[in-house]
MOPAC internal coordinates of N, CA, C and O (Angstrom, degrees):
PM7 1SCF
backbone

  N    0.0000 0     0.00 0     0.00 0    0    0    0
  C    1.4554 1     0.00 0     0.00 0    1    0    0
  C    1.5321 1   111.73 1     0.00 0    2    1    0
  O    1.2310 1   124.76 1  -153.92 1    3    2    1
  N    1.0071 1   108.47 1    26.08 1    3    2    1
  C    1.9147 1   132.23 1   158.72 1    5    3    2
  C    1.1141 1   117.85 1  -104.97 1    6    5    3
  O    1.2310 1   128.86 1   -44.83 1    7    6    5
  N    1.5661 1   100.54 1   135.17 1    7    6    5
  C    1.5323 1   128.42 1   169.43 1    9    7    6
  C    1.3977 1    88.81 1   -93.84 1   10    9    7
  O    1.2310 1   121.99 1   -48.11 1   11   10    9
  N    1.6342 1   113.80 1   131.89 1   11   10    9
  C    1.5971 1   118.83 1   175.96 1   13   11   10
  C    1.5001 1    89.27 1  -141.47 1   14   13   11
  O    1.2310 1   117.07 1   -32.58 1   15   14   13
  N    1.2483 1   123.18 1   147.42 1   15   14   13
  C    1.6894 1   132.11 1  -151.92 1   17   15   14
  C    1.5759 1    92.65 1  -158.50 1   18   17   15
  O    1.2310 1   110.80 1   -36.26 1   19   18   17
  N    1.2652 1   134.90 1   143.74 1   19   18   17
  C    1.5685 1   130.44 1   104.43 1   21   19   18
  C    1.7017 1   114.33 1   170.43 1   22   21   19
  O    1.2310 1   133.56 1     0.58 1   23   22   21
  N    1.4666 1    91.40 1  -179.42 1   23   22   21
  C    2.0461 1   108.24 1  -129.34 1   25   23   22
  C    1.8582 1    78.54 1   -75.30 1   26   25   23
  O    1.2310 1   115.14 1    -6.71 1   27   26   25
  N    1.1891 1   126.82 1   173.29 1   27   26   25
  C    1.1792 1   150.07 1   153.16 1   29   27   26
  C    1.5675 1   123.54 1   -90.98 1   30   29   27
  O    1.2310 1   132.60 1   149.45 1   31   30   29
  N    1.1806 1    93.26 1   -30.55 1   31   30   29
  C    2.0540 1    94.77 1   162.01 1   33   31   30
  C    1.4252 1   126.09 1   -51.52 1   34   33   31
  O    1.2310 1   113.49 1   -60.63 1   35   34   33
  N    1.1868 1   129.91 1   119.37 1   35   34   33
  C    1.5368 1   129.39 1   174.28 1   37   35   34
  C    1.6675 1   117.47 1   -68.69 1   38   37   35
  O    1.2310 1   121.93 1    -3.28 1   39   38   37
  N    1.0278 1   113.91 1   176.72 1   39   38   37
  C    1.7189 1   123.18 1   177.60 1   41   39   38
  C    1.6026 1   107.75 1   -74.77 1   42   41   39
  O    1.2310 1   114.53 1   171.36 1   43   42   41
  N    1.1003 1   127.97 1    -8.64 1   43   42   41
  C    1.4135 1   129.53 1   165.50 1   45   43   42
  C    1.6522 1   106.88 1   -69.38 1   46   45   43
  O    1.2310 1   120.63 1   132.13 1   47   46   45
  N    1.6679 1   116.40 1   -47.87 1   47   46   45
  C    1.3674 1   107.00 1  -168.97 1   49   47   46
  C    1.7306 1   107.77 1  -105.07 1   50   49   47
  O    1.2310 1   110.75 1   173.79 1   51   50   49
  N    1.5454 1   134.99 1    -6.21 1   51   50   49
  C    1.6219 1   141.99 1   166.20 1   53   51   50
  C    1.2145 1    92.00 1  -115.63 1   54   53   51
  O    1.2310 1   126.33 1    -8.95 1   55   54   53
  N    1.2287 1   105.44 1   171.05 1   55   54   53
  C    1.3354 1   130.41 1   155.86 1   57   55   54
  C    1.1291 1   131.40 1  -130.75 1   58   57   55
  O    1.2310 1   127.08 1   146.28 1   59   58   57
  N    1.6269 1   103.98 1   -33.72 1   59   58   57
  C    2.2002 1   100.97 1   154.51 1   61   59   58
  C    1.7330 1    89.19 1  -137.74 1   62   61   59
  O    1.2310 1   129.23 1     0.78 1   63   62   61
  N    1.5592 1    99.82 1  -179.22 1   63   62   61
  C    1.4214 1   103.88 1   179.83 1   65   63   62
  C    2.0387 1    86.91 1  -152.43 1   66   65   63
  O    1.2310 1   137.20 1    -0.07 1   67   66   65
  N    1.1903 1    84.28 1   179.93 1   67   66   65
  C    1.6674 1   113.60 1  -176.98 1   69   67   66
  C    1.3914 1   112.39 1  -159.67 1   70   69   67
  O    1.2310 1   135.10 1   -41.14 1   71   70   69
  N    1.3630 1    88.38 1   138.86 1   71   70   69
  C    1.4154 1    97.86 1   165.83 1   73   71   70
  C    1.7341 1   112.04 1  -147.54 1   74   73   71
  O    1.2310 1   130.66 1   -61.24 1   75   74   73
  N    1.4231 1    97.04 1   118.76 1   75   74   73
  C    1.7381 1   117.11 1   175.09 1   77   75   74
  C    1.5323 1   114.17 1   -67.56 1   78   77   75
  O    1.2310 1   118.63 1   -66.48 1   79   78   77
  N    1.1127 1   120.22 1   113.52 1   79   78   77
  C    1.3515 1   114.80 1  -177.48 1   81   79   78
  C    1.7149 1   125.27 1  -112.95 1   82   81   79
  O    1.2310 1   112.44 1   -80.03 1   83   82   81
  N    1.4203 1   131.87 1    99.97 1   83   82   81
  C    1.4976 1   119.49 1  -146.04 1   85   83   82
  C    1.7858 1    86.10 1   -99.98 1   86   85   83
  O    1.2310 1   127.69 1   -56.60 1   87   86   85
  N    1.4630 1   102.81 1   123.40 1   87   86   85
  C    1.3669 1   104.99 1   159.85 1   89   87   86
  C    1.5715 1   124.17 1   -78.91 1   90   89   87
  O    1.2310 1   107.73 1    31.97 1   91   90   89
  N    1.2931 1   140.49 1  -148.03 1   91   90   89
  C    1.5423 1   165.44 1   150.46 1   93   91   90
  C    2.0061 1    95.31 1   -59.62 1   94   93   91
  O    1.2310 1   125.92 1   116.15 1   95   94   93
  N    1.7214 1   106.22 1   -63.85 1   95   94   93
  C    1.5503 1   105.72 1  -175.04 1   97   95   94
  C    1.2644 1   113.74 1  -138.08 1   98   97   95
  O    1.2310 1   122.13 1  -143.35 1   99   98   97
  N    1.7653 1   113.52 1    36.65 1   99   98   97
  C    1.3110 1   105.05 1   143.42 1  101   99   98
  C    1.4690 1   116.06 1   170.39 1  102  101   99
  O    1.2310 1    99.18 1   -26.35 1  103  102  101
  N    0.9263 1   155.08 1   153.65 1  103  102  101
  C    1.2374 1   176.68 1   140.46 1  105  103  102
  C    1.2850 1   124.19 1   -10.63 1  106  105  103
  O    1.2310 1   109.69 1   -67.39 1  107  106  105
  N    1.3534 1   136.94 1   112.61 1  107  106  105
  C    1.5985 1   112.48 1   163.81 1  109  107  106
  C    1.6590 1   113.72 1  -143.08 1  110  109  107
  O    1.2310 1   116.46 1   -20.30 1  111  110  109
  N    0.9911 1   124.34 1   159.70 1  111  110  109
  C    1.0972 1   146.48 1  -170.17 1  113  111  110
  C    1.8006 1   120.40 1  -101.27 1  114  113  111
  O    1.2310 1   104.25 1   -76.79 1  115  114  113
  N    1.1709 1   146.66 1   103.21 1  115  114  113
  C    1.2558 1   138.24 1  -142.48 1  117  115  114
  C    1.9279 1    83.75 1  -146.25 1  118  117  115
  O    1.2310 1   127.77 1   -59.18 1  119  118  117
  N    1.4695 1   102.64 1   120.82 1  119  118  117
  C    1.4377 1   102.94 1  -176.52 1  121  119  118
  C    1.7964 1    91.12 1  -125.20 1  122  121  119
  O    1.2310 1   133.42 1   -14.29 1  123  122  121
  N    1.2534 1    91.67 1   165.71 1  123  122  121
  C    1.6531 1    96.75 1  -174.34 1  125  123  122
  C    1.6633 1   112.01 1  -159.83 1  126  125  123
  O    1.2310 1   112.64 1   -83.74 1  127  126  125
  N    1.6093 1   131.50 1    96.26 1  127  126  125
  C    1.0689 1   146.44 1  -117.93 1  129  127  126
  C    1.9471 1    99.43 1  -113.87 1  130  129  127
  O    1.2310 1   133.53 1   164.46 1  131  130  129
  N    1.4484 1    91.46 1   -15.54 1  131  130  129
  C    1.1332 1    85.24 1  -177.23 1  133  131  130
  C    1.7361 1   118.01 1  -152.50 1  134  133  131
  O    1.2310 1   112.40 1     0.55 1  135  134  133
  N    1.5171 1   131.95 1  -179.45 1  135  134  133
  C    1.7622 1   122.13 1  -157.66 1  137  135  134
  C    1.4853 1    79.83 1   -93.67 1  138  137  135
  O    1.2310 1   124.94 1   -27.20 1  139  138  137
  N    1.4635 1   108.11 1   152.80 1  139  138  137
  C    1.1029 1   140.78 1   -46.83 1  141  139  138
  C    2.1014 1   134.18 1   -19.26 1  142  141  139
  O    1.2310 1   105.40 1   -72.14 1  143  142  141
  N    1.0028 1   144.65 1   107.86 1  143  142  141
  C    1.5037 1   108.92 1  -168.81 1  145  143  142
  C    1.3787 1    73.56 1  -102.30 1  146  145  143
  O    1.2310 1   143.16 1   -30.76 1  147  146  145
  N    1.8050 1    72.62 1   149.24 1  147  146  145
  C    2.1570 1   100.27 1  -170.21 1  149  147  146
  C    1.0088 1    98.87 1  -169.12 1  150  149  147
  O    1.2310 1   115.55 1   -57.43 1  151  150  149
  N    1.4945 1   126.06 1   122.57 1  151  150  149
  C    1.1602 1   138.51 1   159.85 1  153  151  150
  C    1.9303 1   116.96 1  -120.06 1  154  153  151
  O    1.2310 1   133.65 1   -15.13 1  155  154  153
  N    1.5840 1    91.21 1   164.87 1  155  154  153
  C    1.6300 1   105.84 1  -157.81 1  157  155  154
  C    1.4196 1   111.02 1  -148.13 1  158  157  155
  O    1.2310 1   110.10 1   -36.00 1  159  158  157
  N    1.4945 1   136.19 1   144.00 1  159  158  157
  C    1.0965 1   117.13 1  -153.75 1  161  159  158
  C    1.0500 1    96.27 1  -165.89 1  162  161  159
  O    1.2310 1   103.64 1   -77.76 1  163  162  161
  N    1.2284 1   147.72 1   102.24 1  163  162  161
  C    1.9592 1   153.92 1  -153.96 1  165  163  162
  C    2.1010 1    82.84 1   -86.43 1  166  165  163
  O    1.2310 1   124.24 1   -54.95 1  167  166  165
  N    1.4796 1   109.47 1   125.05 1  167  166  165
  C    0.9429 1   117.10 1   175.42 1  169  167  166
  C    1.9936 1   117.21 1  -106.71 1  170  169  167
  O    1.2310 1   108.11 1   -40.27 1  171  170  169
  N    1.0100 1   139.81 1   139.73 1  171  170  169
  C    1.8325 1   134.40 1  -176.71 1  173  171  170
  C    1.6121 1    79.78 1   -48.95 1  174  173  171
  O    1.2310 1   125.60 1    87.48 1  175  174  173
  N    1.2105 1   106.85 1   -92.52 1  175  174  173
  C    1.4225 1   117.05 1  -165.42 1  177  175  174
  C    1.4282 1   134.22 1   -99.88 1  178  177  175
  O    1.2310 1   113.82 1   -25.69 1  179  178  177
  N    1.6299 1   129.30 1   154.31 1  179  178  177
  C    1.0379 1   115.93 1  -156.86 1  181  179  178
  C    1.8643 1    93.33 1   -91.20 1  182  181  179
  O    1.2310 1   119.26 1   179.16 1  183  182  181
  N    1.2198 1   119.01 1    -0.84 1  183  182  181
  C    1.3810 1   107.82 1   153.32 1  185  183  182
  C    1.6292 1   135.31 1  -100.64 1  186  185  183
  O    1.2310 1   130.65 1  -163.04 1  187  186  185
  N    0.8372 1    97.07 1    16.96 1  187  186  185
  C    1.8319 1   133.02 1   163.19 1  189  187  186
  C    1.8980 1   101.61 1   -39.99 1  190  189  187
  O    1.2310 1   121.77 1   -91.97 1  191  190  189
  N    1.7301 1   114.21 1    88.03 1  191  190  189
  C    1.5502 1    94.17 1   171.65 1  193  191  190
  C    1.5694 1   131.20 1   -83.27 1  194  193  191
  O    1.2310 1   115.59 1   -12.03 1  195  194  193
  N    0.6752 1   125.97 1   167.97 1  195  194  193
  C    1.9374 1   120.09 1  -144.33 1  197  195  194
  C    1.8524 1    94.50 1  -155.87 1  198  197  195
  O    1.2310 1   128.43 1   -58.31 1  199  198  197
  N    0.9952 1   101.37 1   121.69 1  199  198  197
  C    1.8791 1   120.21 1   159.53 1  201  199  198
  C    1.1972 1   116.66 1  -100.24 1  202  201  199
  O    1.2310 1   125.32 1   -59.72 1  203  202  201
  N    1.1867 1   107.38 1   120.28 1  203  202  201
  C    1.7410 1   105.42 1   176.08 1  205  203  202
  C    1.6646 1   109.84 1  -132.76 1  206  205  203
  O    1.2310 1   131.24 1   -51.72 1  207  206  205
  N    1.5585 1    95.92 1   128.28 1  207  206  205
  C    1.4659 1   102.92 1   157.97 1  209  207  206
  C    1.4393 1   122.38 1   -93.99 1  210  209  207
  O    1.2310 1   118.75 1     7.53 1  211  210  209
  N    1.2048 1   119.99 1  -172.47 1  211  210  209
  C    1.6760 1   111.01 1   173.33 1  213  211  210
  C    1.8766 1    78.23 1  -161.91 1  214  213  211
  O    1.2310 1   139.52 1   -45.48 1  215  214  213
  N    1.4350 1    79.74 1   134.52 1  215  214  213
  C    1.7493 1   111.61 1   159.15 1  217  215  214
  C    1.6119 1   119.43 1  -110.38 1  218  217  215
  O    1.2310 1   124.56 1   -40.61 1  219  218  217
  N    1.4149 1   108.85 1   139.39 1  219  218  217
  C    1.4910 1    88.49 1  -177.80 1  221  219  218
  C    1.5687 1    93.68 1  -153.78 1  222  221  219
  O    1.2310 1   126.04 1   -48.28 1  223  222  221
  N    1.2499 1   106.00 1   131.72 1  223  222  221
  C    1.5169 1   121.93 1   175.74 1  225  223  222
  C    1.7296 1   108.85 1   -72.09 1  226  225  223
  O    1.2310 1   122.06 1   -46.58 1  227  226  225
  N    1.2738 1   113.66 1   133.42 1  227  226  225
  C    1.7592 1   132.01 1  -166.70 1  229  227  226
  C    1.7144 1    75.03 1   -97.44 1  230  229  227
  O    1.2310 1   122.99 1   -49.92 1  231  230  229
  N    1.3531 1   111.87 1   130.08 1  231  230  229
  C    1.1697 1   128.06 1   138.44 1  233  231  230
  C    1.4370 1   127.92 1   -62.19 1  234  233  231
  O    1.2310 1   115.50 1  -179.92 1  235  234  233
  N    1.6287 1   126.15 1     0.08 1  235  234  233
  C    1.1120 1   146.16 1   177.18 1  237  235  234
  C    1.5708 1   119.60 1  -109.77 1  238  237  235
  O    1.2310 1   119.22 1   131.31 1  239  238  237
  N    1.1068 1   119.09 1   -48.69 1  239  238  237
  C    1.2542 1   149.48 1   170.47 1  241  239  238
  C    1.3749 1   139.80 1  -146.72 1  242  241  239
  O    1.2310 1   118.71 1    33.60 1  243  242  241
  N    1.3228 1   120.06 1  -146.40 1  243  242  241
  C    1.5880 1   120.76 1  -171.71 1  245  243  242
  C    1.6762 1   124.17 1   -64.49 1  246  245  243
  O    1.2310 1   121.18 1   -28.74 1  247  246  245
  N    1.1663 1   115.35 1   151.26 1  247  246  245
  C    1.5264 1   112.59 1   177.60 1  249  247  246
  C    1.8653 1   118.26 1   -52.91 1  250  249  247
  O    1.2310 1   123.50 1   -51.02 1  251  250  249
  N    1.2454 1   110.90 1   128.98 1  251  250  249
  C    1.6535 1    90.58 1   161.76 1  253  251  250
  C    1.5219 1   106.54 1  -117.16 1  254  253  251
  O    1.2310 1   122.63 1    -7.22 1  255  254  253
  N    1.3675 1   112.57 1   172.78 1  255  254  253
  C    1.7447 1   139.99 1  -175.70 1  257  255  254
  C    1.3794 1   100.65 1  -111.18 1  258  257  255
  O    1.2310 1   128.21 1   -51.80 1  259  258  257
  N    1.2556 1   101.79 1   128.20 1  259  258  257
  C    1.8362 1    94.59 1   160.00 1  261  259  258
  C    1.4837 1   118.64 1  -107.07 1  262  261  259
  O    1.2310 1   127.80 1   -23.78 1  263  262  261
  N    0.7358 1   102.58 1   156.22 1  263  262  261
  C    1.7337 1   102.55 1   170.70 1  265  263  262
  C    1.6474 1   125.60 1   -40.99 1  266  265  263
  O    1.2310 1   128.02 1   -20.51 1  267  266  265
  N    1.3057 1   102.16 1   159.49 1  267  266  265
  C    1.7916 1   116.97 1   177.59 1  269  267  266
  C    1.4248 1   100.59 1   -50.77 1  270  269  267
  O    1.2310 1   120.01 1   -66.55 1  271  270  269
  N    1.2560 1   117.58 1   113.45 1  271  270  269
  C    1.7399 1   116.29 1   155.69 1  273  271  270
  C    1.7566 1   107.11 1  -127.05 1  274  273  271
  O    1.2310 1   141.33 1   -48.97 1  275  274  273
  N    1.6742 1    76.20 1   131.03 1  275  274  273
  C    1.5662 1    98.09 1  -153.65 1  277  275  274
  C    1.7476 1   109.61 1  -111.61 1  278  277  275
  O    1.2310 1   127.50 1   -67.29 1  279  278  277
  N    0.9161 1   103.18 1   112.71 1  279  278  277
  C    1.8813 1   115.57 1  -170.72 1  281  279  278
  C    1.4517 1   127.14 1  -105.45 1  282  281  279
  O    1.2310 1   114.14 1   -27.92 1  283  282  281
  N    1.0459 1   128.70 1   152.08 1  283  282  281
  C    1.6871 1   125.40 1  -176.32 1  285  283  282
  C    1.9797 1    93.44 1    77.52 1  286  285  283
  O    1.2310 1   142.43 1    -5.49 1  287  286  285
  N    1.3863 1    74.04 1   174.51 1  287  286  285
  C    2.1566 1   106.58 1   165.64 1  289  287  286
  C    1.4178 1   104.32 1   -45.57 1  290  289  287
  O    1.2310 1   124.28 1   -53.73 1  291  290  289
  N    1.3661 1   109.40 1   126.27 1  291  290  289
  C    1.3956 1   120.29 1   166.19 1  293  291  290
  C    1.7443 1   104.28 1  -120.81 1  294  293  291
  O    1.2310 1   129.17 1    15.54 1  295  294  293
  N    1.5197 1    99.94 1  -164.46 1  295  294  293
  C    1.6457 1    98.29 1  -151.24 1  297  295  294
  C    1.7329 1    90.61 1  -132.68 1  298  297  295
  O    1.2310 1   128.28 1  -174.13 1  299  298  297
  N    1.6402 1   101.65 1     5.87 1  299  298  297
  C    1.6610 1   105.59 1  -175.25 1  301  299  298
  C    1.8347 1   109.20 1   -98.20 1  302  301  299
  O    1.2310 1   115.11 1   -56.53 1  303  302  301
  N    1.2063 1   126.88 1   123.47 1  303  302  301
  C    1.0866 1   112.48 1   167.19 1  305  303  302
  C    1.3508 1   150.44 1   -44.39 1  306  305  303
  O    1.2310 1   120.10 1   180.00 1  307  306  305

């Protein structure tokens, strides 16, 4: 009944990351400032479906977004 998340990039190539997490009733925001980035998230249930983006600051340049990754029971065939 954990959400367990994180990037494989070291502190040489990010420097912070995020990850947006949309529950069933609500939203959260999980920032992580430094290497390891790892995020964790006590979920009701282990069938609890969960969207996650991840933001991650380029130690080189501009921020990127990744795409919708979509976890647990869905309602699509």
């Amino acid at each position: 009944t954990w959400l367990y998340a994180y990037l494989t990039s070291d502190a040489k190539t990010l420097t912070s990351a995020k990850v947006h997490v949309a529950l069933d009733d609500h939203h959260e925001v999980l920032t992580d400032a430094t290497f390891p980035f790892e995020f964790s998230l006590p979920l009701k249930s282990a069938d609890t479906p969960a969207q996650l983006t991840f933001e991650a600051q380029s130690a080189s340049g501009p921020a990127a977004q990744s795409k919708v990754i979509r976890l647990g029971p869905t309602s699509e065939p």
